[in-house]
C-alpha angles and dihedrals in degrees: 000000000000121000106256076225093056110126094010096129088057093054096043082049085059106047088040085060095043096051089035091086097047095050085053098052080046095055098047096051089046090053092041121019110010101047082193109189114264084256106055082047084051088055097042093049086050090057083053097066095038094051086046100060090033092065099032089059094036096051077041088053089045094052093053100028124020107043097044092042091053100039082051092048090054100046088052097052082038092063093049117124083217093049093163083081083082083074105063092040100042077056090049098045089042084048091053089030092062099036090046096048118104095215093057093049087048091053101047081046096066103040093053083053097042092044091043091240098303081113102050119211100225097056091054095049096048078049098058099044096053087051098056089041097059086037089057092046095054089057093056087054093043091059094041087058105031099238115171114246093243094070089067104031108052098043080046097060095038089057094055096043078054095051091042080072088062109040141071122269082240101064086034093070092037094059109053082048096060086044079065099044101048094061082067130135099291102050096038100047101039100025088038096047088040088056099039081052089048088060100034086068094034117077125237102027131094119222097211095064091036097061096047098046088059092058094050087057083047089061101053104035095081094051089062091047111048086034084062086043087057093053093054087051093055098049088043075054103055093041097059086052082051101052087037086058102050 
């Protein structure tokens, strides 16, 4: 039986390389340009390590356990004689994926604080899950039938250059960030591992085109939905200028 440690050293070496350029970057403008007080750089370094050994167990977890479990889960609901039960859970898991991804928090964060709460946290962040979810189902479906990518993403896209007409800026950029964020380490490791499974067992499909295609929904899916959210922002807006009006 392999040592759950086995290959650690490897992981912590890349995420040693990957932080290396922006402590840096950190360090030169410290020593040129910020001037933080000795103890702000003793808290930041501090974030370092912690981010540091965050993402080195966590890429360690993923290569164990995220990526076998979910390429298992998907051969065996692959093999099912019912196989449209890929569907609802492929909506559940993309659901839990999305609420449970860092990216996405940080992000909703940010916009509640940047929009002074007119933007809730907790809405975006229900928004861009759903959207995920139905965008993950989709692709279940997708891979059960056999439907070439094209038919949902073209028509996507055009949709959400449509709804960019008829939304703020705002939203706008919102949205096509949370179209980034949400293809983050949860959903991309466990969902894209579960749907490559799912076409390894299945004829005809190749799982190489069929997990990336269901980032690439992922990634959409998102856009549509906070830039309808955005819609429903704007007309809640012009009624209560209505209503202050009369």
């Amino acid at each position: 039986m392999t040592h759950p440690f086995h290959g650690f050293g490897d992981t912590m070496l890349e995420v040693a390389l990957a932080l290396a350029p922006l402590f840096v970057v950190f360090l030169l403008f410290q020593f040129i340009r910020l001037k933080l007080p000795w103890k702000k750089v003793m808290n930041i370094l501090k974030g370092f390590v912690l981010t540091f050994f965050g993402l080195a167990f966590f890429l360690h977890g993923v290569h164990i356990g995220f990526l076998p479990t979910g390429e298992q889960m998907g051969m065996i609901l692959g093999d099912l004689s019912h196989n449209w039960i890929l569907i609802p859970v492929g909506l559940v898991l993309g659901f839990v994926a999305t609420f449970a991804e860092p990216a996405v928090r940080i992000l909703n964060q940010q916009v509640d604080k940047v929009s002074s709460g007119s933007i809730p946290e907790k809405v975006m962040l229900y928004t861009v899950s759903i959207g995920v979810a139905v965008s993950v189902a989709l692709s279940m479906l997708r891979v059960i039938a056999g439907i070439p990518l094209w038919y949902f993403i073209i028509p996507g896209y055009l949709l959400a250059f449509v709804l960019t007409r008829y939304t703020k800026d705002s939203f706008t950029a919102i949205a096509f960030d949370s179209g980034g964020v949400a293809t983050g380490p949860m959903t991309v490791t466990f969902i894209l591992s579960m749907v490559v499974g799912v076409a390894t067992v299945l004829e005809d499909r190749n799982p190489l085109l069929e997990g990336f295609g269901m980032i690439s929904l992922v990634a959409l899916a998102p856009i549509l939905s906070v830039l309808t959210l955005g819609i429903l922002y704007g007309r809640k807006e012009k009624e209560n200028e209505r209503s202050i009006e009369s």
